[in-house]
Structures are given as C-alpha cells and as structure tokens.
C-alpha positions as CSV (number, residue, x, y, z in Angstrom):
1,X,54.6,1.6,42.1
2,X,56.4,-1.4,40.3
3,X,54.2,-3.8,39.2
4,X,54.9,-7.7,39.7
5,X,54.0,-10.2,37.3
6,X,53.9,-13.6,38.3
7,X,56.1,-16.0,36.5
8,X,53.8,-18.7,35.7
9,X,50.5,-17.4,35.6
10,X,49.1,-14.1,33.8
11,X,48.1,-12.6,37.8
12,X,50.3,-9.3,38.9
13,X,50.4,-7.3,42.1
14,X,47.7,-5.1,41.1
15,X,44.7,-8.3,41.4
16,X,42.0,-6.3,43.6
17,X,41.4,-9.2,45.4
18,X,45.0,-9.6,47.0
19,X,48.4,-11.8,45.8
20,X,51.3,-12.2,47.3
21,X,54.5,-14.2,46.0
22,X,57.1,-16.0,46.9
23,X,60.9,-15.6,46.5
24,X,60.9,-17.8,43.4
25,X,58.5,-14.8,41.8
26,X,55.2,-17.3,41.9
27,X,52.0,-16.0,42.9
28,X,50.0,-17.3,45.8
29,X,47.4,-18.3,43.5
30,X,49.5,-20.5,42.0
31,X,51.1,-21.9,44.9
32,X,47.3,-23.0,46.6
33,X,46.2,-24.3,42.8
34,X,49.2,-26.9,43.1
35,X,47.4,-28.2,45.9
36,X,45.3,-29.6,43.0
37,X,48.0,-32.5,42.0
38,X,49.0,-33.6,45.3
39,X,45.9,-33.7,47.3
40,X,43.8,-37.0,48.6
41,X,41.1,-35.7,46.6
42,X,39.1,-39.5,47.8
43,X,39.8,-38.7,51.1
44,X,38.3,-35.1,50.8
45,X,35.3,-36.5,49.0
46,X,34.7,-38.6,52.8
47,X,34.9,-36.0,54.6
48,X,32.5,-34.0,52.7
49,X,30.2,-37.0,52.7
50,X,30.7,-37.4,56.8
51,X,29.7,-33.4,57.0
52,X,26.6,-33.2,55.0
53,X,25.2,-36.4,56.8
54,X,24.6,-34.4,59.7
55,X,22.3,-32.2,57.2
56,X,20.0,-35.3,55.9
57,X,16.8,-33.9,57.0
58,X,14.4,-35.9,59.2
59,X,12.0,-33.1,59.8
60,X,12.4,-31.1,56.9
61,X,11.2,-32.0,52.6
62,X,15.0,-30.3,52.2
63,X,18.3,-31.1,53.2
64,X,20.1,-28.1,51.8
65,X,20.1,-24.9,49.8
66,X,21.6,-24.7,46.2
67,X,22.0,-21.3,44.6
68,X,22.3,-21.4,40.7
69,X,22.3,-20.0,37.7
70,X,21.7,-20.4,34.2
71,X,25.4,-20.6,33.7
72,X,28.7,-21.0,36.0
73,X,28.9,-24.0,37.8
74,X,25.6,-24.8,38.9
75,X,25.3,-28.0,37.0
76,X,28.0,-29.2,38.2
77,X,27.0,-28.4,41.8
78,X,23.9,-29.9,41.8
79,X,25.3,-33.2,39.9
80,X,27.5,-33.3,43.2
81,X,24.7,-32.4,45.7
82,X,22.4,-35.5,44.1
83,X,25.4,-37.5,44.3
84,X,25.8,-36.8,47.7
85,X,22.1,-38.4,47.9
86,X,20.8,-34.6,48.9
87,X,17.5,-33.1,48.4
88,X,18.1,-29.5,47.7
89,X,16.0,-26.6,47.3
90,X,17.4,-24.4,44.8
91,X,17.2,-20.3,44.6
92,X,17.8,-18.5,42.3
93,X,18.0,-14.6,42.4
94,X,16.9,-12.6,39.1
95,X,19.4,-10.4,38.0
96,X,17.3,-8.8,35.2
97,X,19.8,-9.4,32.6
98,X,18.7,-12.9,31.8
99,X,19.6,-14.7,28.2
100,X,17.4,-16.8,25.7
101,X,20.3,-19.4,26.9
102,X,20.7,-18.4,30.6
103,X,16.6,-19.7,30.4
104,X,16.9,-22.6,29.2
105,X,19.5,-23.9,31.3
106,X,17.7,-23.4,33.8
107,X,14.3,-25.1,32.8
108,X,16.7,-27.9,31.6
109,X,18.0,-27.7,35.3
110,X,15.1,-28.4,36.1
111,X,13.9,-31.2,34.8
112,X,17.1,-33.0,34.5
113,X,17.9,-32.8,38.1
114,X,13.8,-32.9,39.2
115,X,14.3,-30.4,42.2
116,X,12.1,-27.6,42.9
117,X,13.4,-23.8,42.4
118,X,13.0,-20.5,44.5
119,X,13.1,-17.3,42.4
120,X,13.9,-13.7,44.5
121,X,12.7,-11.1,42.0
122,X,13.3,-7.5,43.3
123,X,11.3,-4.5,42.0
124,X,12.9,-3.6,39.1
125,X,12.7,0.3,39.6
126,X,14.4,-0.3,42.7
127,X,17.1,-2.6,40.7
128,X,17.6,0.4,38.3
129,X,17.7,2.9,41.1
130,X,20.8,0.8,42.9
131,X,22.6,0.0,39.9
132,X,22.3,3.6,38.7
133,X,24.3,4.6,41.7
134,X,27.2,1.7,42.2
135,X,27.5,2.5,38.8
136,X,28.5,5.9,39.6
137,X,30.2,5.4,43.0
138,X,31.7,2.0,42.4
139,X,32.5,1.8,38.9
140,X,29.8,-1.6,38.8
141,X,27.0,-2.0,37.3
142,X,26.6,-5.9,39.3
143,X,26.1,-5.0,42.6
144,X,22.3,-5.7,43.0
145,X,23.3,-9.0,41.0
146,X,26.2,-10.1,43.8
147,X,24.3,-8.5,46.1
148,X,21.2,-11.0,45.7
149,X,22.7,-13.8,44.6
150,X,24.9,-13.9,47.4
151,X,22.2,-12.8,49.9
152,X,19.4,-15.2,49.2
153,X,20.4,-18.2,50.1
154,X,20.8,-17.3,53.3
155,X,17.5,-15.6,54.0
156,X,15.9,-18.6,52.8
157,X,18.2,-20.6,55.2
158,X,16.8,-18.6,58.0
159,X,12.7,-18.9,56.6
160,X,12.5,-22.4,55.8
161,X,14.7,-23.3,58.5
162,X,17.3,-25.5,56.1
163,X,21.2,-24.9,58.0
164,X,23.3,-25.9,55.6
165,X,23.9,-23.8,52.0
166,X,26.4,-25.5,49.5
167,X,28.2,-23.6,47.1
168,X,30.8,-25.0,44.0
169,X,33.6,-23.0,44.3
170,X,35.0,-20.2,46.4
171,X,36.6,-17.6,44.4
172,X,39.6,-16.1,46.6
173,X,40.9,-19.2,46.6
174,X,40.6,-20.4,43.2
175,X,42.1,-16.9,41.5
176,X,44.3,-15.4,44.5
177,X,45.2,-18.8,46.8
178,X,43.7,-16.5,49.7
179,X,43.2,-19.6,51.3
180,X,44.3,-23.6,51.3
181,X,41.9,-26.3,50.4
182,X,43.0,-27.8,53.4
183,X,41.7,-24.8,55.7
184,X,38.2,-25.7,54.3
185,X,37.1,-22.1,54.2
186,X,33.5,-21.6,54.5
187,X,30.5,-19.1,53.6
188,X,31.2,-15.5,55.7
189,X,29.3,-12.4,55.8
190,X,33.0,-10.4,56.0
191,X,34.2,-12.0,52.4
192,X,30.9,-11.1,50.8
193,X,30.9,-7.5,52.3
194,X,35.0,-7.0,51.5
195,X,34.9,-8.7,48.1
196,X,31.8,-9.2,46.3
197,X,30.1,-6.0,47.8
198,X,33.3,-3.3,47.6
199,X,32.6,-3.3,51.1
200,X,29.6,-1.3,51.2
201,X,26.6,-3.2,52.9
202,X,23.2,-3.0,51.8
203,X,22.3,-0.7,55.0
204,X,25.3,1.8,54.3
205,X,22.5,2.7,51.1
206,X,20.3,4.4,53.5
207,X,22.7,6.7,55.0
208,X,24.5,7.7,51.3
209,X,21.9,8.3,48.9
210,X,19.0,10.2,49.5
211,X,16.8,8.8,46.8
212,X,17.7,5.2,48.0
213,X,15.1,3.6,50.6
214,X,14.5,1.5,52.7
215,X,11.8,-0.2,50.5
216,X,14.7,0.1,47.7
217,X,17.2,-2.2,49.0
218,X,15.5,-4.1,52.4
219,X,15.4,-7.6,50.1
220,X,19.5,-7.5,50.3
221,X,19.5,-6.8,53.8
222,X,22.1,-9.8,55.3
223,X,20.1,-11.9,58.9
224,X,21.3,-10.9,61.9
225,X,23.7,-13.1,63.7
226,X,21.5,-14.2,66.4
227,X,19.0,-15.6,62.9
228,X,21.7,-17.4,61.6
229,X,22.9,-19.1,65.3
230,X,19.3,-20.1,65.9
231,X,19.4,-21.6,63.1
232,X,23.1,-23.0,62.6
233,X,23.0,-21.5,58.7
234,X,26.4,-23.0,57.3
235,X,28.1,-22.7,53.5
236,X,30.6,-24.9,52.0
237,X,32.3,-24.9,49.3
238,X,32.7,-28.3,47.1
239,X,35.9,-26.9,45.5
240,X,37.5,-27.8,49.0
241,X,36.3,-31.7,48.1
242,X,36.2,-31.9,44.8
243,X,39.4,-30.8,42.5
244,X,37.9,-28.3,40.7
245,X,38.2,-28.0,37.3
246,X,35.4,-25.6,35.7
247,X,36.4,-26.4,31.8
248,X,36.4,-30.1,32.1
249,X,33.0,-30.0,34.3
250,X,31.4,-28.0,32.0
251,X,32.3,-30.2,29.3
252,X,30.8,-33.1,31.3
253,X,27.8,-31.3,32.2
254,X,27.4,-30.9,28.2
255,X,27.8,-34.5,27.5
256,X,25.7,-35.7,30.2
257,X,22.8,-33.0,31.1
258,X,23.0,-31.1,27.8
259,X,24.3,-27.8,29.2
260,X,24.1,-25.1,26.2
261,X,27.4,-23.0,25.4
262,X,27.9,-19.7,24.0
263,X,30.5,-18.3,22.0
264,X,31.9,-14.6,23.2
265,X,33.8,-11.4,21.6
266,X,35.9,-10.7,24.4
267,X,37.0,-14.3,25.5
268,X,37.6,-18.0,24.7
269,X,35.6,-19.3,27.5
270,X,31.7,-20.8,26.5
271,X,30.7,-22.3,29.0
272,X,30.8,-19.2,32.1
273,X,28.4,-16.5,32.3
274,X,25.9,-17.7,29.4
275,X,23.0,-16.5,31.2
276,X,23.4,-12.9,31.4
277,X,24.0,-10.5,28.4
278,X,26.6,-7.7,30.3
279,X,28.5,-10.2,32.1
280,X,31.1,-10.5,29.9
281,X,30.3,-6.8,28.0
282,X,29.8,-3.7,30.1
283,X,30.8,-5.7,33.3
284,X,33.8,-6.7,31.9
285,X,34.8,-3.6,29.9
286,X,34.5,-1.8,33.9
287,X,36.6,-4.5,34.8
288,X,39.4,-3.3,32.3
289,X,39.3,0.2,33.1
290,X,39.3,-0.3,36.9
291,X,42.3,-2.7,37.1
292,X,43.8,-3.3,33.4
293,X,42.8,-6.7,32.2
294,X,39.6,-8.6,32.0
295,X,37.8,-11.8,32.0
296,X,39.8,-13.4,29.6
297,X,43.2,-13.1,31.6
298,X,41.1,-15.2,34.6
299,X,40.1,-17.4,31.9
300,X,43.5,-18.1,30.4
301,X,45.3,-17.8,34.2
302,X,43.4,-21.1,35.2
303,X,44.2,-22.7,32.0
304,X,48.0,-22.5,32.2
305,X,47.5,-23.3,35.8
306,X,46.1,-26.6,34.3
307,X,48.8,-26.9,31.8
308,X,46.7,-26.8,28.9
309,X,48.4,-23.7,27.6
310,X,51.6,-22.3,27.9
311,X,52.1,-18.7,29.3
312,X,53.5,-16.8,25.6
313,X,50.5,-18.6,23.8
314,X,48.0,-17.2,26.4
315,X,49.3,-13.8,26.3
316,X,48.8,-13.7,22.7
317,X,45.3,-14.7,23.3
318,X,44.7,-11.9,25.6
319,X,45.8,-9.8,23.4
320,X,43.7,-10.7,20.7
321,X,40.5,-10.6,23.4
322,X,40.9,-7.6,25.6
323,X,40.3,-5.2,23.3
324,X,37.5,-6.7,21.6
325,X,34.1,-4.3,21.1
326,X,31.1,-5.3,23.7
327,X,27.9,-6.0,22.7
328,X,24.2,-5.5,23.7
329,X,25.0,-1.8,25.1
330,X,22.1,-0.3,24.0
331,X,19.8,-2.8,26.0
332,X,21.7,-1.5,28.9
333,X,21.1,1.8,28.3
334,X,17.2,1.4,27.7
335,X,17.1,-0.6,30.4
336,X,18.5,2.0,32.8
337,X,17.3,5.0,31.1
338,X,20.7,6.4,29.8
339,X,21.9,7.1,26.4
340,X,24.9,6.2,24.9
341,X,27.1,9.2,25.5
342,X,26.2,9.8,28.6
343,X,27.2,6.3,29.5
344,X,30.7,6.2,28.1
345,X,30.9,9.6,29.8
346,X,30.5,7.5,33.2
347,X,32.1,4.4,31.9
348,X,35.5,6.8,31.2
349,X,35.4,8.5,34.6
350,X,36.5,4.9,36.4
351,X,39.2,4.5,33.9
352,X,42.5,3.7,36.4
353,X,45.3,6.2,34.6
354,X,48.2,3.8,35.5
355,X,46.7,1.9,32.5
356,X,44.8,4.5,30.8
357,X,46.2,7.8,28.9
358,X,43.2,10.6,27.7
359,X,44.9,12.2,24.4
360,X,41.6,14.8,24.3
361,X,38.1,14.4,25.5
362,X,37.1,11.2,23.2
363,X,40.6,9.4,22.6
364,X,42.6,7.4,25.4
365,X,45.4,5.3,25.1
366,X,45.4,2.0,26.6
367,X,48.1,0.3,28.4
368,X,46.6,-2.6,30.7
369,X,48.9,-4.9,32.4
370,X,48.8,-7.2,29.1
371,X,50.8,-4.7,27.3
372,X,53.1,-4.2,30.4
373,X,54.0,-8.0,30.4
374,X,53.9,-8.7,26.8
375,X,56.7,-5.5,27.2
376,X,58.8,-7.3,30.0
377,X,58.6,-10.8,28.2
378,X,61.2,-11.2,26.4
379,X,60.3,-15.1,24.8
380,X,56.8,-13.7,23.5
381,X,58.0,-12.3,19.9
382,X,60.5,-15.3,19.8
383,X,57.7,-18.0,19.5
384,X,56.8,-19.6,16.5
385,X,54.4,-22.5,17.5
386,X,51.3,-21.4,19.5
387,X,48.9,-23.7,21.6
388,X,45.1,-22.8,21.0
389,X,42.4,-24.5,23.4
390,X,39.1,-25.8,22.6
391,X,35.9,-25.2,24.0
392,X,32.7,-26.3,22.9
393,X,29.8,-24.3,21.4
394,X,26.5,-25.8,20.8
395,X,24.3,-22.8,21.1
396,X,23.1,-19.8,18.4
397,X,21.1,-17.9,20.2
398,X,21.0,-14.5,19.3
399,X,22.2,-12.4,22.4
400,X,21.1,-8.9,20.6
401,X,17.5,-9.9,21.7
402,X,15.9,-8.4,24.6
403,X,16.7,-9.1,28.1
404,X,14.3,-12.1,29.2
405,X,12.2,-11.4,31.8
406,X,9.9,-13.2,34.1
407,X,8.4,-12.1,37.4
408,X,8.3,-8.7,38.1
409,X,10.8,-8.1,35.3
410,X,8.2,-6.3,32.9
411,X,7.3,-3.0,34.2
C-alpha cells in the first residue's frame, strides 16, 4: 500500500483516525483547520452564548458539567465556561497515573476558578485488571483512562439532572478535519465507541474475558438512551466557537491563572498531558509501534498548521523526538505487576511491521513514517536555516516519583 503524505502538514494516509485529500495533495485536516482564518469567530462566540442560555439553571445550584484534568485544555475551558457567566460542576475521573504537577493544577483549578469538583475513583484492582487486558488485545494501556474520562460526565449528567456537558475541543476535527466547525459537531456515544474506545464498549468486557466482571467494569457502563432523552444530556464543543489554539491558550492560562508546565523527552510540547506520568511515555511509545509516529508529529502538525514552523524544520524535530527513551517504566510495571521483560515482550508484539523490521529476538529496525517522508523530501537535507519554537517551562517536579494517589488509589 502506498503511503500519502500530505504536502503541508506531517499527517499521511495511514492516521488511524481517518484523512482524506484533495487533488492539490492537502489533507482534510488541513483543509477544516483553514477554517480557522476566515471564520466569524464574533459571530460564533453569539451563537454559543444564545445556546448555553437555554442551560442557565433556575432550579438547579449548576448550569453545566465540566470535565478536566490536571493538564490539556481544561483551563482554558473553564476560563470560557465563567466567561460565559456559567456555574459548572466539574468531574474529574482518576486515572491512577496522576503527577506531583497534574495535582497541583488541579487544586490551583480550584481555587482560581472557586467551583466545586466531582472525582470518579474506580477500584484500582479492577483498573489493573482492564488495562492488563486492552494492553494485550488493543495494544493500550489508556482505555480505563478514555474510558472514564469520557464516560463520567455523562452519568453525572443523568444523576444530578444537569443537560448540558461542555467540552474544549473535539479531536477528529482538530487532527483529521473529520468535521467542519460550521457543522457544529457535538458529544456522541458512536465517536467515543469508534475512536476513543477501539470500538469495544464497556459491556463487550463481559462476554470476552472471563476474569473480567461485571463489578470490574459497571462504572464505565454508557446511560441508556431513554436516561439521556429524559434528561436532554447535550455536549458541545467550544473549539466550534472559539478559534482554538491550544499553544497560545496555554500560554495565557500561565500568565493569568499560573498553570504549571513540564518539559518532556519525547516532545516539544509543555503544556499537554502534565498530569499523568505514561501519557507521553509508554502511551506514546504504543502509539509508535501501532502506527509509526507519535505525539510529537500531532504536536508539530498543528504548529505548521499555525505557521509557526515550517514543514523541513519540523521534520527535523521529529526526528530528533521520536526516538527519544521513555521514562517512569518501572512504576508502570509495579503498578501492574509485570516486570520489565515481560513488558517489552508485549510492548513488541503490537509493533505494525510496515514500520518495524525484527533482525533477531531483541533488535528491530525502525522505519516510521518520519523516515519515509524525510526519504521522499527532497528540500529536507538542502536547508540550512531552521525555525525552533518556544514553549514555556516553569515547573521541576520530579516525574520519577511515585504515581500520586488519592481516593481509593492506595491499595
């Protein structure tokens, strides 16, 4: 199969969420993010304004759900939400794999914002049992995490009676262009199944493994429709409203809220993903042996988008960042009872061969889609002058402490 490499953007054919392009070779993703420059982004900002007034609560303390984090773009959501003169409640599900920093952000949350917060914490045994077995199957170690995170909100839509959920930014249409802003996609059950979930269900558990039970895996269980049309649960997405722009909001979440950063070994970005120590290590790492390239090239795809780097420059940034060793693998494997070996055993069995080449049992051979295009460029080993980007870092935590737990997060 002949892989397709848009010409603007570091996305090819292979994106496991879906791309298409044009007849000019440009990738759908790019073709939606364009949107970006020419939209009415004040008129947008109305009509956001007329939909959430039919949400200002009379009867209820809340007017909306909030999910967050201690990283992404939860700041930046809730700045929005208060702006929007909304009294949210905020959830939060605990993935277990919390930092020193991920904390902290969201105390400072908090208190900067003065809104009260919902935690979900799921029996950790039951955690470990999941994960132990999307790890096998799926190649993920984050399901439980999508999973709840995803999930929560909307239970707590149906308890406390509160319709409307906002989210920042919906992902298919930020990385892929699977949709327009202007179609104003919202919150479905069939995008988090497809997508986040590998399009296994909660549910399908019970009837695959035999060690998995109902008392295992009931808290990600998603309402039935008939709960969500009592109820008239909705989610939106601000990043149809608001011209979305994760690096400078982070940055203005920093100046204004004091957001902490982080700086990473396997990409350039600070500000995403602070809160959890395998994000952007074993996560990732899968993510490069599943489909040949990793955070980084998402990272650096949205920045040229932006025009604050230039396509050579951020394949020589890939490059330097792929490859880069992940840290904090031996929490994983205490945390999951597994040793080492035993977990790059696994870790090598998802390894995609159109990208990945085993010389004998312990040695492979790496040729991810980076090395294909840097191949098939033929300006990348003419350039002399290289942009670089800047993020900011105003954090030194040490992320080779233990995960931070809370709730039923000690055994």
């Amino acid at each position: 199969m002949k892989i397709i490499f848009c010409k603007e953007c570091l996305y090819s054919s292979t994106h496991p969420l879906g791309i298409t392009f044009d007849d000019t070779g440009l990738c759908s993703g790019c073709l939606i993010h364009k949107e970006k420059f020419y939209l009415d982004w004040s008129d947008r900002w109305k009509k956001l304004k007329q939909i959430v007034k039919l949400y200002k609560s009379k009867k209820n303390i809340y007017d909306c759900i909030v999910p967050v984090s201690g990283g992404q773009d939860s700041y930046f959501t809730l700045h929005l939400v208060r702006k929007l003169n909304l009294n949210p409640l905020v959830v939060c599900y605990n993935k277990y794999f919390n930092t020193e920093i991920g904390i902290k952000n969201l105390a400072n949350l908090r208190i900067k914002f003065n809104c009260d917060i919902l935690f979900q914490n799921v029996n950790p045994d039951s955690v470990k049992k999941i994960t132990r077995k999307t790890l096998v199957n799926f190649g993920n170690m984050y399901w439980p995490v999508l999973a709840g995170s995803t999930v929560f909100p909307v239970q707590i839509s149906v308890k406390y009676k509160i319709p409307l959920i906002i989210w920042g930014a919906h992902q298919g249409l930020e990385q892929v262009g699977m949709y327009s802003h202007e179609h104003n996609v919202e919150m479905t059950r069939r995008y988090r199944k497809d997508h986040d979930l590998f399009g296994y269900e909660a549910e399908n558990f019970l009837n695959s493994f035999d060690n998995v039970k109902e008392e295992d895996i009931f808290q990600y269980f998603y309402p039935e429709d008939f709960q969500l049309n009592r109820i008239g649960t909705r989610g939106i997405y601000l990043g149809n409203y608001v011209c979305w722009d994760p690096k400078s909001q982070h940055e203005k979440m920093i100046k204004l809220y004091n957001y902490k950063s982080f700086s990473f070994n396997r990409t350039l970005d600070t500000y995403d993903y602070v809160d959890c120590h395998n994000y952007m290590n074993i996560h990732d790492l899968l993510k490069l042996y599943k489909h040949g390239y990793s955070k980084v090239t998402d990272h650096l795809t949205r920045e040229i988008r932006f025009k604050r780097i230039d396509r050579n420059s951020a394949l020589r940034l890939v490059k330097k960042y792929e490859v880069n060793k992940i840290a904090n693998i031996k929490l994983f494997c205490d945390w999951l009872g597994i040793n080492h070996k035993s977990l790059n055993f696994l870790l090598d069995s998802h390894k995609d061969k159109k990208f990945w080449k085993n010389l004998n049992i312990d040695q492979w051979i790496f040729r991810g889609l980076n090395f294909i295009d840097l191949k098939n460029s033929s300006n990348y080993l003419k350039i002399k002058k290289f942009n670089y980007l800047k993020f900011i870092i105003n954090s030194k935590e040490d992320f080779k402490k233990n995960y931070i737990t809370f709730g039923k997060g000690v055994n």
